[in-house]
Structures are given as C-alpha cells and as structure tokens.
C-alpha positions as CSV (number, residue, x, y, z in Angstrom):
1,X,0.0,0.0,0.0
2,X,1.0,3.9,-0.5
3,X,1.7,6.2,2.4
4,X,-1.6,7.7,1.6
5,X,-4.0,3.9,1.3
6,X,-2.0,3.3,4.8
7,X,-3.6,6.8,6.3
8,X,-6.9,6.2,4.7
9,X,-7.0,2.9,6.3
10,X,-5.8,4.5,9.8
11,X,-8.4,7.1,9.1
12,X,-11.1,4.3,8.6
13,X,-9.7,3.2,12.6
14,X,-10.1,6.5,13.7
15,X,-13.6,7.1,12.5
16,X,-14.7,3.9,13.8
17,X,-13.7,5.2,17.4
18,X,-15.1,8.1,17.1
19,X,-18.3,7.2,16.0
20,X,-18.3,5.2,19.2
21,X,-18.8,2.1,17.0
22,X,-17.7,-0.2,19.4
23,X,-19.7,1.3,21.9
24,X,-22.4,1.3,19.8
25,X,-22.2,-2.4,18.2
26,X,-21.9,-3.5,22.1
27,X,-25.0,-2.2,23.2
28,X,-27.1,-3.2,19.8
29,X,-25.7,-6.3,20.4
30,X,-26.8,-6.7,23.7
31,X,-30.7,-5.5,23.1
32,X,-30.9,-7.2,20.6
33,X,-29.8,-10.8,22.7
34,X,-32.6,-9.3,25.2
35,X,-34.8,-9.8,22.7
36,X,-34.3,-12.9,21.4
37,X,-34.4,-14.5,25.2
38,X,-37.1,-12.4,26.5
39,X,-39.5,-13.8,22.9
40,X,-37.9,-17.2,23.0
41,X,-39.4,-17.9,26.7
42,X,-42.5,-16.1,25.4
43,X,-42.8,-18.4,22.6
44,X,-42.0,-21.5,24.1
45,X,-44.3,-21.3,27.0
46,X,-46.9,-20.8,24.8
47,X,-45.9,-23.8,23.0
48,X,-46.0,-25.6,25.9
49,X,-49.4,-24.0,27.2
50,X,-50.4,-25.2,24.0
51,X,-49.5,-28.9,24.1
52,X,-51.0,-29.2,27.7
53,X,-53.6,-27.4,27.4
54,X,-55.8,-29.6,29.6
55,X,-53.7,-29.6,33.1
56,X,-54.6,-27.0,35.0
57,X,-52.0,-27.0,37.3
58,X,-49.4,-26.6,34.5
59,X,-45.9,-25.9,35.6
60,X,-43.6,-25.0,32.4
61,X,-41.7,-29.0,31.4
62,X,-39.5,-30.6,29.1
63,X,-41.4,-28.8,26.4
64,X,-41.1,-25.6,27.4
65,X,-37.5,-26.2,27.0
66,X,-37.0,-27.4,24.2
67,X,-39.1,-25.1,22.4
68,X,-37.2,-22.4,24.0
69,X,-33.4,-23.5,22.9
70,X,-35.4,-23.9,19.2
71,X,-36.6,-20.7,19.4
72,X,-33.3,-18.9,21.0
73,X,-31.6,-20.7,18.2
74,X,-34.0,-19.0,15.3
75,X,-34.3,-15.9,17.0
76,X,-30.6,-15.8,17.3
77,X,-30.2,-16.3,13.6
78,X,-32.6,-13.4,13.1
79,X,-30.7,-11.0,15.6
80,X,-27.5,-12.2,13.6
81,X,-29.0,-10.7,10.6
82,X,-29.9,-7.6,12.6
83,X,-26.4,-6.9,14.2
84,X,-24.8,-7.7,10.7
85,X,-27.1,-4.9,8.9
86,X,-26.1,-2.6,11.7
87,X,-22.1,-3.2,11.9
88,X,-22.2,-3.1,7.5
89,X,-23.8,0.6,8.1
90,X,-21.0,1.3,10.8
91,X,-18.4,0.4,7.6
92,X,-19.2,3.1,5.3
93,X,-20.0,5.7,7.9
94,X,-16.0,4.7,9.3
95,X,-14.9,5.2,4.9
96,X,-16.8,8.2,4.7
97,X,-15.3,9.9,8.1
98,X,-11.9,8.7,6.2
99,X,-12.5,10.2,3.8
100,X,-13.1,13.6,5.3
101,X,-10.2,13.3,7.8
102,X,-7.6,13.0,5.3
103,X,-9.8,15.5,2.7
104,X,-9.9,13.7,-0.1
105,X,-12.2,10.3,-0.8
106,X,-9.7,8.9,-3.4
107,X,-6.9,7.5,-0.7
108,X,-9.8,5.2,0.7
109,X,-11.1,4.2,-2.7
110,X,-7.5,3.2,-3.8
111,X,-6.9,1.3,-0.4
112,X,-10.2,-0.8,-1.3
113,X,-9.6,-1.4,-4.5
114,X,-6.2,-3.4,-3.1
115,X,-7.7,-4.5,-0.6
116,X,-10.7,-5.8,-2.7
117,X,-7.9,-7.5,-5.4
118,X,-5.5,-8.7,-3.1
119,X,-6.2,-13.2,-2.7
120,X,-7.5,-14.0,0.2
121,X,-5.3,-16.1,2.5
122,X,-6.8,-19.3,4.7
123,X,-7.5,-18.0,7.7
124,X,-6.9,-20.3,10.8
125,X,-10.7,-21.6,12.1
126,X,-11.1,-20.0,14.8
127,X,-10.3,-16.5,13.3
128,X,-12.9,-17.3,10.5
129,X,-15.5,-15.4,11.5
130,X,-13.3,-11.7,11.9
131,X,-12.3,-12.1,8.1
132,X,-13.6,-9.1,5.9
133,X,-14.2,-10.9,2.6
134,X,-16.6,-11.0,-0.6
135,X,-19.3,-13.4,0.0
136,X,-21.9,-14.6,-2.1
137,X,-25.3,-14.7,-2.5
138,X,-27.5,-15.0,1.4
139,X,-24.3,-15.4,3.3
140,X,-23.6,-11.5,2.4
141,X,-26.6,-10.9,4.7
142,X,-24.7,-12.5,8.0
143,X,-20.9,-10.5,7.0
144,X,-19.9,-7.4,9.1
145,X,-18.3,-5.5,6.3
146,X,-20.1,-4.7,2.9
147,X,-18.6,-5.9,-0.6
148,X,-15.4,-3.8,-1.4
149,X,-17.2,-2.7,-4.6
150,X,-20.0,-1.5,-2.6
151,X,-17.6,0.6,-0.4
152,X,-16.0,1.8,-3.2
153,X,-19.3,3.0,-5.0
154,X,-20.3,4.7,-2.1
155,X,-17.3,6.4,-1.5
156,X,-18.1,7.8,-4.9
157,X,-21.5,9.4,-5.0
158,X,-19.6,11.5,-1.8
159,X,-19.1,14.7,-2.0
C-alpha cells in the first residue's frame, strides 16, 4: 500500500472510534440478545401452554425447554441478521469519516480497490468469523463488512 492507502486505512480506525462504534455495536448487540431471550421464553411457553392445554396446574416442562433453545436458536439467527445490517452501516460511515479526515475520498477508494484484489489467504478456524471478505449470495446478509465494490461505489456518489 501507498503512504496515503496506509492513512486512509488508519483514518477508517479513527472514525470507527469516534463514532463510538464499538460502543455502539456492544449495546445493539446486547438489546438485541434481550430480545431474542425475552421472545424465546415467550414463545416456548406458549408452545408448551399449548401442548397441555388440559392440566390446569401446569408448571412450564420438558417442552417448554426445548421449544425455548429452538426458538433462542432462530431468534438468534434473526438477531444475527440484525447486528450484521447494523455493523455493515458502521463500515461506510468509518470510509466516509476517512474520507473527510484525510480531505480527499480517493486514498480510501485506492486502499479498497487493493484491498478488494489482493487473494484472500486461509485463515486459521477460529479466526474465521473476523475475516472481511466478498461473499456470495444469502451469506452476504450475516458478513460485518459490505462488498469492497459497494464501499467503493459509495465512497463515490460522496461529495
């Protein structure tokens, strides 16, 4: 990278923090988790209210609990989408305060263009889920970072 894609990608760093990203991905994170516990119980002991709907003197069972690790686990998927829509919207608010810290758009642009061509390496497995890269099709809904050309086009239509 040139001097310049290194400070646009420092400048990406700095506008993350402060934007309060992390801050802000933390807490999202966190309500959104509430959520999914807090409707999953809901859920499931209605389920369960359901399937024993003749004992009066029903105390929550086995059903309740299963239905409530099903539901944590779809609910969880669907906060995953959620968090991932959020933290993508975080990435080109950090390009675009890049982009205004150094005063000039272009720097960024050129830094995501290598970015964008260089081949990915294998990351080890348990660092798979930090890598920024291209995916296709439904699993671009669960990445944290948009497509580079995204970034890139956005970056553009700034002024």
């Amino acid at each position: 990278m040139t001097k310049e894609e290194v400070e646009a990608v420092l400048g990406h760093e700095v506008a993350h923090i402060a934007n309060g990203d992390m801050v802000t991905m933390t807490l999202i994170q966190g309500v959104v988790n509430t959520f999914v516990v807090f409707l999953s119980r809901i859920a499931a002991y209605a389920v369960d209210s359901f399937l024993s709907k003749n004992d009066e003197n029903h105390t929550p069972g086995i059903g309740f609990h299963i239905a409530s690790f099903v539901f944590q686990i779809l609910f969880g998927i669907g906060a995953s989408l959620i968090v991932a829509w959020f933290s993508r919207q975080r990435e080109f608010r950090a390009d675009a305060g890049a982009a205004k810290l150094l005063g000039d758009r272009q720097p960024m642009i050129n830094a995501l263009a290598r970015l964008g061509g260089m081949a990915p390496g294998e990351l080890p497995q348990s660092m798979a889920a930090v890598g920024i890269s291209d995916k296709p099709g439904w699993a671009e809904l669960f990445s944290t970072h948009p497509p580079m050309a995204q970034r890139i086009a956005a970056l553009q239509q700034l002024r």
